[in-house]
C-alpha distance (Angstrom), angle and dihedral (degrees) to the residues before:
residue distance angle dihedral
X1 . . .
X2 3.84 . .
X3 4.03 107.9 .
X4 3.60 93.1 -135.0
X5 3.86 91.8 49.4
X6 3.72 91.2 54.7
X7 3.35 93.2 46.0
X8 4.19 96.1 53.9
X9 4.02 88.7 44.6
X10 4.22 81.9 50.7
X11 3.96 89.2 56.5
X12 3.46 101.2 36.6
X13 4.09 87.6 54.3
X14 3.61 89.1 57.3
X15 3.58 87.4 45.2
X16 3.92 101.1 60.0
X17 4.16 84.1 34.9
X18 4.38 90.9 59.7
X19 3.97 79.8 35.0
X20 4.23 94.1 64.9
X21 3.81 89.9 28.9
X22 3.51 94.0 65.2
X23 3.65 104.2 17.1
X24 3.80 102.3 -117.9
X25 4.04 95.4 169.2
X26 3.95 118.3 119.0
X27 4.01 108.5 -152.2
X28 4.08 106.2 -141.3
X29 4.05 111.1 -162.0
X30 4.23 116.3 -153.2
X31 3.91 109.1 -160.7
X32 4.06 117.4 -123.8
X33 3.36 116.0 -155.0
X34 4.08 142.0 -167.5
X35 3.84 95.3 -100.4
X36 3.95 89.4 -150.4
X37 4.17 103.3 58.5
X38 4.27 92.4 10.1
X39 4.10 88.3 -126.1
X40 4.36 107.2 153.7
X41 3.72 108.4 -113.7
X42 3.61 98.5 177.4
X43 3.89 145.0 -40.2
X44 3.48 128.5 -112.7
X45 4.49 109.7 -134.6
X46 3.44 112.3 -132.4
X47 3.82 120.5 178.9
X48 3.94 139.1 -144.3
X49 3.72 131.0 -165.5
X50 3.83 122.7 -130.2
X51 3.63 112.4 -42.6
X52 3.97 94.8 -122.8
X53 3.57 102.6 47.4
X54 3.63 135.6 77.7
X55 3.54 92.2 -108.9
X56 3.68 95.5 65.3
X57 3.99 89.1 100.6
X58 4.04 106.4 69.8
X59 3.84 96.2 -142.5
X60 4.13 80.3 62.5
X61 3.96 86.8 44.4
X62 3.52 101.3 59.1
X63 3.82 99.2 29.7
X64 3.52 88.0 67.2
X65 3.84 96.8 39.3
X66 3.84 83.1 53.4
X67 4.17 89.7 58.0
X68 3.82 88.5 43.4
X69 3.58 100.7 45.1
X70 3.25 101.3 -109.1
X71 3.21 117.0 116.8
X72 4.15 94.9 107.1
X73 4.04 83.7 63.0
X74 3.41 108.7 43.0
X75 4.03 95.1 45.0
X76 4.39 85.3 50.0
X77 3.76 80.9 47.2
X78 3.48 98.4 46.2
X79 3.73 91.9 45.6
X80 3.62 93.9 44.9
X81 3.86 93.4 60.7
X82 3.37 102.6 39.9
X83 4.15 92.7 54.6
X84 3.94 83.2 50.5
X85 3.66 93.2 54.9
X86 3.50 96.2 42.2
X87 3.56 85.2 58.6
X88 3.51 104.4 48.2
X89 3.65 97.3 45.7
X90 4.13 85.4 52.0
X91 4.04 82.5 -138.7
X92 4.36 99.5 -172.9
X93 3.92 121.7 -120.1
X94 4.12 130.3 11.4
X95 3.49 127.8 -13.3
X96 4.00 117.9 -140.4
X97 3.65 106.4 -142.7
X98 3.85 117.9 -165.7
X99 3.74 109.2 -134.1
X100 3.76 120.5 175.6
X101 4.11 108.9 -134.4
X102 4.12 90.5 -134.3
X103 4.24 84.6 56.8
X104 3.86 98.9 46.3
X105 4.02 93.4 47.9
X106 4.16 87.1 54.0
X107 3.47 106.2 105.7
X108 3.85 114.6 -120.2
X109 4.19 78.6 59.1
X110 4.11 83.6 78.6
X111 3.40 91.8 48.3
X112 3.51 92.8 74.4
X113 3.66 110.8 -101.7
X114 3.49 110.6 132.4
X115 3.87 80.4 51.8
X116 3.62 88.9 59.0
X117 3.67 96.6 56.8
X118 3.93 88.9 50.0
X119 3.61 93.9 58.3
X120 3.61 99.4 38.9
X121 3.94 82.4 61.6
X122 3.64 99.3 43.0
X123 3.97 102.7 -110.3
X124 3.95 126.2 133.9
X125 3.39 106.8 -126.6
X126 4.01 92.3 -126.9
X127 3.96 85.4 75.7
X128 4.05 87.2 63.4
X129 3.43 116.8 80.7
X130 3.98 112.0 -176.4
X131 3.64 110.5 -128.1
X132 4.38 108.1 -153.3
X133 3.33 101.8 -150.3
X134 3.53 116.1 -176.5
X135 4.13 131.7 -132.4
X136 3.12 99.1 153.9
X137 3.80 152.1 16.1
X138 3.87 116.1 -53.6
X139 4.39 98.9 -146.1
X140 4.47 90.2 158.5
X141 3.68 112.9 68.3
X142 3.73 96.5 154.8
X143 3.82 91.5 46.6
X144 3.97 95.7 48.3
X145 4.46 94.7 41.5
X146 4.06 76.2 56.1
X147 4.03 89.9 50.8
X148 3.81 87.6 50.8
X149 3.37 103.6 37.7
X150 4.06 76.3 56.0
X151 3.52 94.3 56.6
X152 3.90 95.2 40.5
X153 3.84 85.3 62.7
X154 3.63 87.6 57.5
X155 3.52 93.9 57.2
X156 3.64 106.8 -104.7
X157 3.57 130.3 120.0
X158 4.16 133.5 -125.2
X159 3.74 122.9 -129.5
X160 3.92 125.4 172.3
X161 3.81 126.9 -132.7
X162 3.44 139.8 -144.3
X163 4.18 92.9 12.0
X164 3.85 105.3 -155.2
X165 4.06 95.6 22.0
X166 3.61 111.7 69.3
X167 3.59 125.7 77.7
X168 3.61 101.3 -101.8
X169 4.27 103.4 4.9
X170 3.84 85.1 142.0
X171 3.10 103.7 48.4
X172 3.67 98.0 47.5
X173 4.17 84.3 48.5
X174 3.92 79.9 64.7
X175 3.62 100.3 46.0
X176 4.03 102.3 36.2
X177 3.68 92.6 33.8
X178 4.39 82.3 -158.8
X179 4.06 124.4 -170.2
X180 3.52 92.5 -110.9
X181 3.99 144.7 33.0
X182 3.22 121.6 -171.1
X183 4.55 118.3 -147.1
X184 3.49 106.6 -120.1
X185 4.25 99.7 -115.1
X186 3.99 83.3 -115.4
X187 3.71 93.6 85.4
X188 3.68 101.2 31.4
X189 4.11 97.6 55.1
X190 3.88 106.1 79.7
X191 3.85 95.1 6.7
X192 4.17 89.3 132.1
X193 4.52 77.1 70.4
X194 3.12 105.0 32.6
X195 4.10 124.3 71.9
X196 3.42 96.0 -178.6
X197 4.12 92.3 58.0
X198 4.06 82.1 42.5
X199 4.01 86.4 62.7
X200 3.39 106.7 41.6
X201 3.99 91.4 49.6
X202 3.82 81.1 46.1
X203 3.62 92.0 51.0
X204 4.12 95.7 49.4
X205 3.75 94.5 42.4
X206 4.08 82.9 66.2
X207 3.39 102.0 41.8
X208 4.08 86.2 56.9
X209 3.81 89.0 46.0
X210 3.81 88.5 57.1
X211 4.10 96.4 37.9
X212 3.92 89.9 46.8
X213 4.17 88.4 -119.8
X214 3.94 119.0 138.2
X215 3.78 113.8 -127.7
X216 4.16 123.8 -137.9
X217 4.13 119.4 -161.3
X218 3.59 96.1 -138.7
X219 4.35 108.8 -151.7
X220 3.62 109.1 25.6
X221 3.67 105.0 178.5
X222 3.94 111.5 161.3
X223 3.35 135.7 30.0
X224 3.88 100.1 -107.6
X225 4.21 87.6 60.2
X226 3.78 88.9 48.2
X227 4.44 92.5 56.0
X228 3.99 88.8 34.7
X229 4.27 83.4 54.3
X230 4.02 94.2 35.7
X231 4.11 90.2 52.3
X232 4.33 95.2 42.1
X233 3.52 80.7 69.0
X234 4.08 92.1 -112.6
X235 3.90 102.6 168.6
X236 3.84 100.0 -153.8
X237 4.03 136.3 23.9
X238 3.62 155.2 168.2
X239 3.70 144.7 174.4
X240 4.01 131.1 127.4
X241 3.57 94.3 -66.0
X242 4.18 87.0 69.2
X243 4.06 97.4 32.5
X244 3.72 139.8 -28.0
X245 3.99 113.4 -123.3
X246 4.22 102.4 -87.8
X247 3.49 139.4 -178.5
X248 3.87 91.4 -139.8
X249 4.33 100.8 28.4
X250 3.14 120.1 -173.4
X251 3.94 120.9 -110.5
X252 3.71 104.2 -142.1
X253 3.93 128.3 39.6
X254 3.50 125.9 -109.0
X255 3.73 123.7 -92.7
X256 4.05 101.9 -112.5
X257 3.67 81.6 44.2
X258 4.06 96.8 59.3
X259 3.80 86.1 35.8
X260 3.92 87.3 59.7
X261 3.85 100.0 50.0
X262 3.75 79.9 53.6
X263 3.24 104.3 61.6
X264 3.23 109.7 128.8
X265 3.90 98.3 -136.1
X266 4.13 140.4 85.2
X267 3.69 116.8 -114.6
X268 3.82 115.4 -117.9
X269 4.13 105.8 -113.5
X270 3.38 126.2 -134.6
X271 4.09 111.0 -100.1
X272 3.92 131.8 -146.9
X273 3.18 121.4 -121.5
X274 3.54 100.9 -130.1
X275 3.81 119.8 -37.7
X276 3.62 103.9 -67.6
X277 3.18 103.5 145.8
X278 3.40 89.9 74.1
X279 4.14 110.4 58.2
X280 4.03 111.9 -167.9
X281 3.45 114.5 -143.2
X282 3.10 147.6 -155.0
X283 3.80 91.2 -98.8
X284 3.71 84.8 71.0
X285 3.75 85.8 77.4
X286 3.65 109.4 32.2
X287 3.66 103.6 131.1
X288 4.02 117.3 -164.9
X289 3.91 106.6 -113.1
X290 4.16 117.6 164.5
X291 3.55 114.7 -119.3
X292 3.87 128.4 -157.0
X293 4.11 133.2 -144.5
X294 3.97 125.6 -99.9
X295 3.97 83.6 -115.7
X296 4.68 84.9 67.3
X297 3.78 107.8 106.3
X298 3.59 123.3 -127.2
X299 4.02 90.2 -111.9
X300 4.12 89.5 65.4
X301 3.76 99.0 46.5
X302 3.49 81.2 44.8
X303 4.18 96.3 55.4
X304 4.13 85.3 43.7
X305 3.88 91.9 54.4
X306 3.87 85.3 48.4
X307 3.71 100.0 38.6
X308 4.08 92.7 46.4
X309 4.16 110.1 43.8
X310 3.73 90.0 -176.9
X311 3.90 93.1 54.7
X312 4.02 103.8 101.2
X313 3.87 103.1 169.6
X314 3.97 135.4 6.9
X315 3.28 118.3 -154.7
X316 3.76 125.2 -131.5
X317 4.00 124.1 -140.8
X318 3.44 141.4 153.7
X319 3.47 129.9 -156.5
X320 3.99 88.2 -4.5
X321 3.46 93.6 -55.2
X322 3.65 119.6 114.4
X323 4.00 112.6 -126.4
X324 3.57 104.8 163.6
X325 3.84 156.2 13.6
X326 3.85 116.7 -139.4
X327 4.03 108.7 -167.5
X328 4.02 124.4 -156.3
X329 3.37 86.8 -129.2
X330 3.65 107.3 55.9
X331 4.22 91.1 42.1
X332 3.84 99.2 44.8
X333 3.86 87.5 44.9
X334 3.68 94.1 42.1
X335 3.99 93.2 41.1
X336 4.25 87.9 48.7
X337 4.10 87.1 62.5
X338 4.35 99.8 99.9
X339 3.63 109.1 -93.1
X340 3.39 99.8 -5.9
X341 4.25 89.2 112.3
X342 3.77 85.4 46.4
X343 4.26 81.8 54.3
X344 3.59 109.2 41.2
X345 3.91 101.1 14.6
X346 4.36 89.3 109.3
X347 3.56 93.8 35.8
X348 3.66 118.4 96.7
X349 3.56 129.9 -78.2
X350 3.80 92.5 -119.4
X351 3.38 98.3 71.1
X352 4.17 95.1 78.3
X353 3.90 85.6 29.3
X354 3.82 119.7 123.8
X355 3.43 102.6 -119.8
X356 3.70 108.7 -163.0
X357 3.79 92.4 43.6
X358 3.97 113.4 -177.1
X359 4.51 99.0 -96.2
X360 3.68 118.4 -173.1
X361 4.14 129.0 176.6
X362 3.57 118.4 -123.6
X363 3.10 98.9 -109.0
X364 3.62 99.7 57.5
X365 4.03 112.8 124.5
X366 3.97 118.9 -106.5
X367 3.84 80.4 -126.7
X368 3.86 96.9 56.0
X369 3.51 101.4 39.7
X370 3.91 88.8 47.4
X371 4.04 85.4 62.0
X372 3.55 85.7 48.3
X373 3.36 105.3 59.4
X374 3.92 88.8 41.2
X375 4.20 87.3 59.1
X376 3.93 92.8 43.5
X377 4.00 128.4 83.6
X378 3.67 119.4 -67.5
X379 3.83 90.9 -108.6
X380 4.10 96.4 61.9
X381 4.26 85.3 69.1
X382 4.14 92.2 64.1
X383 3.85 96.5 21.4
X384 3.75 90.8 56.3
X385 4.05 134.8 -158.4
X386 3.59 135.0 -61.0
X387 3.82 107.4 -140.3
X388 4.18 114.7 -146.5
X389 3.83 133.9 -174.5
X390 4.05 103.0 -143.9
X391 3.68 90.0 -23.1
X392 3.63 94.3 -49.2
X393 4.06 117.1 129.6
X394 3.62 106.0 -109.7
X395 3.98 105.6 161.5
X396 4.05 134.4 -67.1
X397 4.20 132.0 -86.1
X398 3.88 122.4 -159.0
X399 3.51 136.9 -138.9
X400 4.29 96.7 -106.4
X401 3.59 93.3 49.5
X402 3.83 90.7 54.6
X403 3.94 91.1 44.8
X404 3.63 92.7 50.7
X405 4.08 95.9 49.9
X406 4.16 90.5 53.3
X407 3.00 94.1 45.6
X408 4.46 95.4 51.2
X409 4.52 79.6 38.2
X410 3.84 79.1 51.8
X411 3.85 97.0 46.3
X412 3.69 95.3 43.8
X413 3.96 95.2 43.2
X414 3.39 84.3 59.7
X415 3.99 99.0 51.6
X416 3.89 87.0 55.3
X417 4.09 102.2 36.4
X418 3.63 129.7 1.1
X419 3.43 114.9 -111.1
X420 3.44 103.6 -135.3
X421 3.64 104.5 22.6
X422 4.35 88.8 45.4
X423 4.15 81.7 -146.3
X424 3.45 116.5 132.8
X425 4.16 117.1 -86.0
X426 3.83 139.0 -142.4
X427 3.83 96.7 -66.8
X428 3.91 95.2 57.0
X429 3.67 86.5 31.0
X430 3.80 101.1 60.8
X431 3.72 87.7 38.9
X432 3.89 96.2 59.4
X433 3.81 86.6 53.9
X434 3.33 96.9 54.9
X435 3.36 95.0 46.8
X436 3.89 90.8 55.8
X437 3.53 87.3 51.5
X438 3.72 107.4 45.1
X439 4.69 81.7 49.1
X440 3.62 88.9 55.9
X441 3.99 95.2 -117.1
X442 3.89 132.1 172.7
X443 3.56 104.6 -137.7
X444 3.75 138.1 147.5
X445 4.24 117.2 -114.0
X446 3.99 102.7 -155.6
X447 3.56 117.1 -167.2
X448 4.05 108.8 -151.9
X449 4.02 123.0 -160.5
X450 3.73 139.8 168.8
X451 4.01 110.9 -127.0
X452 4.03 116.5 -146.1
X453 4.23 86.8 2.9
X454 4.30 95.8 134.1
X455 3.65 94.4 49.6
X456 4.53 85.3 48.6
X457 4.23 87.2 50.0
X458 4.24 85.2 46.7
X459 3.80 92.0 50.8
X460 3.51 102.7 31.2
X461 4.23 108.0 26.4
X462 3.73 131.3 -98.4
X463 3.56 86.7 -95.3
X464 3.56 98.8 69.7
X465 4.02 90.3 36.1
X466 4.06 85.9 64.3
X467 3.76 87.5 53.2
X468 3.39 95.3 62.2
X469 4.09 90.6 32.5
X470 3.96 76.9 63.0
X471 3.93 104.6 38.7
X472 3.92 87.7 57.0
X473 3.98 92.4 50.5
X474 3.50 84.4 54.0
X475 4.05 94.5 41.9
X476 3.83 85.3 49.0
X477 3.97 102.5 51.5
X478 3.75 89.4 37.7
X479 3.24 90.1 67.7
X480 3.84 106.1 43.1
X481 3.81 135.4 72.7
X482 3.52 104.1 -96.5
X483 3.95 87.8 -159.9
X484 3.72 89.8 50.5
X485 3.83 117.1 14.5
X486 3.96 116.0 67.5
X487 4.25 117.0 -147.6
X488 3.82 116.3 -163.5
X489 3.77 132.9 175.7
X490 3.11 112.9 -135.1
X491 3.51 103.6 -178.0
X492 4.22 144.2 -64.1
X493 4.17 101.8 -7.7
X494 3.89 92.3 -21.9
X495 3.88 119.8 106.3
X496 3.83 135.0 152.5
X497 3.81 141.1 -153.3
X498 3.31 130.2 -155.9
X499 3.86 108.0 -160.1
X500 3.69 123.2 -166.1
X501 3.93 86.8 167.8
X502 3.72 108.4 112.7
X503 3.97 98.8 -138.6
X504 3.89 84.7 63.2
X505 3.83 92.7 140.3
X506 3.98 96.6 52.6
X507 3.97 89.4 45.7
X508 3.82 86.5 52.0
X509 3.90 92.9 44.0
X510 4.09 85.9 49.5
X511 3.99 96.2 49.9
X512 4.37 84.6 53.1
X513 3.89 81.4 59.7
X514 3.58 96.8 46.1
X515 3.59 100.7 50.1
X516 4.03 98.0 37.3
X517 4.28 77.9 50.7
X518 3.62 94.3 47.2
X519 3.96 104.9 37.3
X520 3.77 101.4 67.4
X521 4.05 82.7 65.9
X522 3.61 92.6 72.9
X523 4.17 96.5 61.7
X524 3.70 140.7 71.1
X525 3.70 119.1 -93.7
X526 3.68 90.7 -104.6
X527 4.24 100.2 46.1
X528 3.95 77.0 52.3
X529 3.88 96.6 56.6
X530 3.63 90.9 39.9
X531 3.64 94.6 46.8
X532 3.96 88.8 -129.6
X533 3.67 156.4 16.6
X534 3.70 145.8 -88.8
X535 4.42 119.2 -131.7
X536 3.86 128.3 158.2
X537 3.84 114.7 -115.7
X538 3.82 120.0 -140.4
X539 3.94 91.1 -75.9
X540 4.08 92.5 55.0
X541 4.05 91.3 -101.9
X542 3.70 119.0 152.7
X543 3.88 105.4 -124.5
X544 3.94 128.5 -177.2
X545 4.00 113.1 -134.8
X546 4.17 108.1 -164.3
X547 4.06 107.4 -126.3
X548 4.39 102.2 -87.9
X549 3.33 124.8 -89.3
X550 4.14 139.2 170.4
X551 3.69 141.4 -98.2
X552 3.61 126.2 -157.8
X553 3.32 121.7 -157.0
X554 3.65 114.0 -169.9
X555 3.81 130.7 179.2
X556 4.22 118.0 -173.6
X557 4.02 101.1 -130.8
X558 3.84 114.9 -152.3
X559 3.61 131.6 -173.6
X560 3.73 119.7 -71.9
X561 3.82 88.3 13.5
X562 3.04 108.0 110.4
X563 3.87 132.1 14.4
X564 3.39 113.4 -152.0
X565 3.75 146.4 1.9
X566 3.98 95.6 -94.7
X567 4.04 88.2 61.9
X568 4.02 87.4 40.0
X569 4.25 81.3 57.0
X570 3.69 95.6 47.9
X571 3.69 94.4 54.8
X572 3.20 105.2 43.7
X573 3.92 89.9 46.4
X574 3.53 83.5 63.5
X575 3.74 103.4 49.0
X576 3.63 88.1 50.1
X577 4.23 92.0 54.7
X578 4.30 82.6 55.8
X579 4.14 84.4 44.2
X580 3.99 86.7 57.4
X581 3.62 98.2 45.5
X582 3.83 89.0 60.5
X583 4.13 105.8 74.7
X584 3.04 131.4 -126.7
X585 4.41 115.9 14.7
X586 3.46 99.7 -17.4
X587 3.89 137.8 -177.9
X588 3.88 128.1 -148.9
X589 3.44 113.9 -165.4
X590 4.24 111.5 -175.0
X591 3.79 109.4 -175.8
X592 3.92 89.5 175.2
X593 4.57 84.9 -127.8
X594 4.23 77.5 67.8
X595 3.60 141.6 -50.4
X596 3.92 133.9 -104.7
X597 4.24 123.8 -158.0
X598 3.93 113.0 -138.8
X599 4.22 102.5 -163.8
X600 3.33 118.8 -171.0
X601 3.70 128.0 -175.0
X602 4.27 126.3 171.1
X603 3.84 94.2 -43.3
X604 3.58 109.0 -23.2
X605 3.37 119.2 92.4
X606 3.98 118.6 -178.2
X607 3.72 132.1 176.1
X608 3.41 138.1 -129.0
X609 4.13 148.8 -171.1
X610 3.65 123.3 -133.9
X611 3.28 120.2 -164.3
C-alpha cells in the first residue's frame, strides 16, 4: 500500500472517531410538500459533517465509516441528532428519517433504541417515517420485513428512497409494501423533455394508487417539473425548486410558490416522436415452417410440395444452420421437364436449392430488413426470409407480412407524431384536450390550415408541398410557449394549438406575419410578382391559384363548455371554415357571446366584428 494513502485513511479514521466523540454533525431539514394545495407535510433530515473537513459531504462520511467499521455508530449518531433538532426547532408535520436497511436489521435496532431517542425528545413515533435508503445490496428479505414489521409495531411508518436507483428498490416495494416511495430525482429532472421519464413516473404513480402507497418526486428543480408532477397526480414532493436542505427551514412556502401550484392550467407533456421505443422485429413475423437436411432426396421434398398446396418454400439446414431455400416453383417446374425426376429424383435436395437464400436474425428491425430486401435480388421478395436466432434456424417470414406491419407501425406513428412535421398527432392531441377539460382550464383551441396548398403540391411537386407543410410547423411552435401552448398535427395542411398562454391574440397576430413573410419563398420570381400561378383543371382550362396562405380558426374554451375533445373538434372545424372565407391570412376568433375577424395581408393588419 502507498505510504501516503495509508497515512490519509489513518487521519481521516481519527477524523470520523473525534467526529462521534463530540458530535460534530449538523442535521439539514428539506420541506416536502402536498404538490396539489403546497401545505408542508413533513421534512426529510439530512446531515453534514464539519464544514472544514473532508467529511463534510455524507457520501465521504459514511464511506469511510464503512472502512472503519462504523457504520452502526455514525447512522445511531446521525439519527440521534437529527430527532433532537427536529424537536427543538418544533418543525410541523413528519419527519423523513434516512435509515440504511443493513442498520435497521442489526439487532439492538429491535430492542427499541431508536424508540428511545424519540421519547427522550418528546416525539410520537407516528411523526417518523423511516426512510430505507440503500448503499448497498439488500440479500435478507425475510430478515429486514421482520425489522419493519418491528418498527411498524412501534408506531412508525416505512417509506422507500430513491425508486428506480437502488439495487433492489422494486423489489423491496413488493416485499415491504411501505407508506411511501420516494422517485429517484433521475426521472423527475427533465421529465417536461423526456417521454420516456413521463411514463415511467406515470407508470409508478398507478401502481401506488392500486397498493394504497403515497408517491414523493424527489428533485424538483424548475417550475415546468413542479406542474408536470402537480397534474400526474403525485401527492407529495420536494426538490430545490420548493426548499434547499437548512438548518433553520422555513415552515410555510413562499407566496409565488403557492401561487404556482395554483395555477389554474395543465402542463404541455413531452411527445414521442413516433413509437421508437418500441422496435418491431423481425420476430414479429417468424412463422413456423419445417425444414429438412441436405442428406432429403429430391423425390421427398417433392411428395411434401404435392401433399401440402400451401407449402411455398422449405428451407434447408444442417446442423441448425440454414444452407438453402428450395422453392415450389423451381422443383415442380424443374421435376415437370421429361425424365428429369427419373434423373435427379435420389439425388439430394441441394442440388435445385437456392444457395444464398436471404437469412436475417431475429432481432433485426422491420425497418432494416425492409431496406434489405429492397437492395437484394428480385427473387428474395417472393422467395421470402429465413428467420435465425444467433445463426440458428428458427422458421421463415415473407415479404406481405413485412409490408403489412410497416405499414400499421406507419399508421400508428402517425396517430401519435407526425411523421414529417415530428409534432405531436391525434392520440396525444385528443388527450391534451381532455385533460384541459376534465382541470377546468380557460384556454384557446386554434384550428390552423393552409388555403390553396393541393393545387401548390400539383404545380410545384409534393416535395416542395412538405417544405412548406414543415416551415409552418416550425412557424407555429416558434411562436408558442412550449411550457404552456400545445402544437399538434393533425394531418395534411391541418394543425391545432391549444394555447393556455394569455397573450394568445398577439401570438396569433405574429404567426399571420410569419407565414405571409415566409410563403413568397417557396415560388418563382415571376408567381411572386404576379401574386400567383397558372394550372389546367381536369377540362384543360387555364386557372390562376393566389400564392397560399393560413386561416386560423380560434374558439376561447371556458370551463364547463365543452365536454370532451369530439365537441372541442367540431367547433373549431367550424371557426376555421369562417377563417377560410376571409382571403388572404386570416383570423377567426369565436367567443361564443360573438365573433371578431383579424385579416391580415403583407403588413396591414385590420380588425373586424362578426356578428
Amino acid at each position: 500500500m502507498n505510504e501516503n494513502s495509508s497515512d490519509s485513511d489513518d487521519y481521516l479514521a481519527q477524523r470520523l472517531r473525534e467526529i462521534i466523540l463530540h458530535r460534530q454533525l449538523t442535521p439539514l431539514f428539506q420541506p416536502i410538500i402536498r404538490m396539489q394545495s403546497g401545505e408542508i407535510i413533513g421534512y426529510e433530515g439530512l446531515i453534514r459533517g464539519p464544514s472544514d473537513s473532508p467529511l463534510h459531504s455524507p457520501l465521504n462520511l459514511f464511506k469511510v465509516a464503512r472502512s472503519c467499521n462504523l457504520s452502526v455508530e455514525v447512522e445511531h449518531l446521525c439519527r440521534r441528532i437529527t430527532l433532537e433538532k427536529f424537536a427543538e426547532l418544533q418543525l410541523p408535520g413528519r419527519l423523513f428519517l434516512n435509515v440504511s436497511p443493513e442498520c435497521l436489521m442489526q439487532a439492538d435496532v429491535r430492542h427499541g433504541e431508536t424508540l428511545g431517542y424519540i421519547h427522550e425528545v418528546g416525539i410520537n413515533p407516528e411523526r417518523v417515517i423511516i426512510e430505507l435508503t440503500e448503499s448497498q445490496p439488500t440479500y435478507d428479505y425475510d430478515l429486514l420485513r421482520e425489522a419493519v414489521t418491528h418498527y411498524r409495531a412501534m408506531g412508525f411508518r416505512i417509506a422507500i428512497d430513491d425508486l428506480g436507483e437502488g439495487f433492489s428498490s422494486l423489489r423491496l416495494w413488493s416485499e415491504l409494501r411501505p407508506e411511501y416511495v420516494k422517485i429517484d430525482m433521475h426521472f423527475v429532472q427533465g421529465i417536461n423533455h423526456d417521454p420516456i421519464k413521463l411514463q415511467f413516473v406515470r407508470s409508478i404513480q398507478e401502481i401506488a394508487e392500486k397498493s394504497g402507497t403515497i408517491v414523493i418526486a424527489e428533485g424538483i428543480e424548475t417550475d415546468a417539473e413542479l406542474l408536470m408532477i402537480r397534474d400526474l397526480g403525485v401527492s407529495y414532493g420536494q426538490g430545490y425548486k420548493i426548499a434547499r436542505p437548512h438548518a433553520h427551514p422555513a415552515t410555510t412556502l413562499s407566496v409565488d410558490l403557492r401561487n404556482l401550484l395554483r395555477h389554474n392550467g395543465v402542463a404541455v407533456y413531452p411527445h414521442e416522436t413516433g413509437r421508437g421505443h418500441k422496435i418491431l422485429t423481425a420476430l414479429k413475423l417468424l412463422r413456423s415452417v419445417q425444414s429438412v437436411s441436405p442428406e432429403v432426396h429430391n423425390n421427398r421434398i417433392y411428395e411434401m410440395f404435392n401433399s401440402d398446396p400451401t407449402l411455398e418454400v422449405i428451407p434447408v439446414v444442417s446442423n441448425g444452420v440454414p444452407v438453402g431455400l428450395i422453392t415450389r416453383a423451381n422443383l415442380i417446374d424443374r421435376f415437370a421437364r421429361p425424365y428429369l425426376r427419373e434423373l435427379h429424383g435420389k439425388k439430394s435436395c441441394t442440388l435445385f436449392m437456392d444457395s444464398n437464400p436471404l437469412i436475417t436474425d431475429k432481432n433485426t428491425a422491420l425497418h432494416a430488413l425492409s431496406q434489405i430486401i429492397v437492395d437484394a435480388d428480385r427473387h428474395h421478395l417472393f422467395n421470402g426470409f429465413i428467420i435465425t436466432d444467433a445463426g440458428q434456424y428458427m422458421g421463415m417470414g415473407n415479404a406481405h407480412d413485412l409490408m403489412r406491419e410497416i405499414t400499421q407501425m406507419q399508421i400508428s406513428a402517425a396517430r401519435y407524431a407526425n411523421p414529417l412535421t415530428l409534432l405531436p398527432g391525434n392520440v396525444p392531441i385528443d388527450e391534451h384536450i381532455d385533460r384541459l377539460l376534465e382541470n377546468g382550464t380557460r384556454f384557446c383551441a386554434c384550428y390552423v390550415d393552409l388555403d390553396h396548398f393541393k393545387p401548390y403540391n400539383d404545380v410545384y411537386g409534393y416535395r416542395k408541398g412538405d417544405d412548406i407543410l414543415r416551415v409552418s410547423g416550425k412557424i407555429l411552435s416558434g411562436h408558442c410557449d412550449p411550457q404552456r401552448d400545445f402544437v399538434g398535427h393533425i394531418g395534411g395542411d391541418d394543425f391545432i394549438i391549444l394555447f393556455q398562454s394569455e397573450d394568445w391574440e398577439q401570438r396569433c397576430r405574429a404567426i399571420l406575419d410569419a407565414f405571409a413573410s415566409a410563403a413568397p419563398d417557396f415560388y418563382s420570381e415571376e408567381d411572386r410578382l404576379r401574386g400567383g400561378y397558372v394550372s389546367e383543371d381536369r377540362r384543360g382550362d387555364k386557372v390562376f391559384h393566389p400564392l397560399v396562405t393560413i386561416s386560423l380558426g380560434l374558439v376561447k374554451v371556458e370551463p364547463g363548455q365543452f365536454l370532451s375533445h369530439h365537441q372541442i373538434a367540431t367547433a373549431t372545424a367550424e371557426a376555421k371554415q369562417q377563417a377560410k372565407k376571409i382571403p388572404g391570412n386570416s383570423l377567426f376568433i369565436d367567443r361564443r357571446q360573438g365573433a371578431c375577424i383579424v385579416e391580415a395581408g403583407g403588413d396591414d393588419t385590420t380588425l373586424t366584428h362578426a356578428a
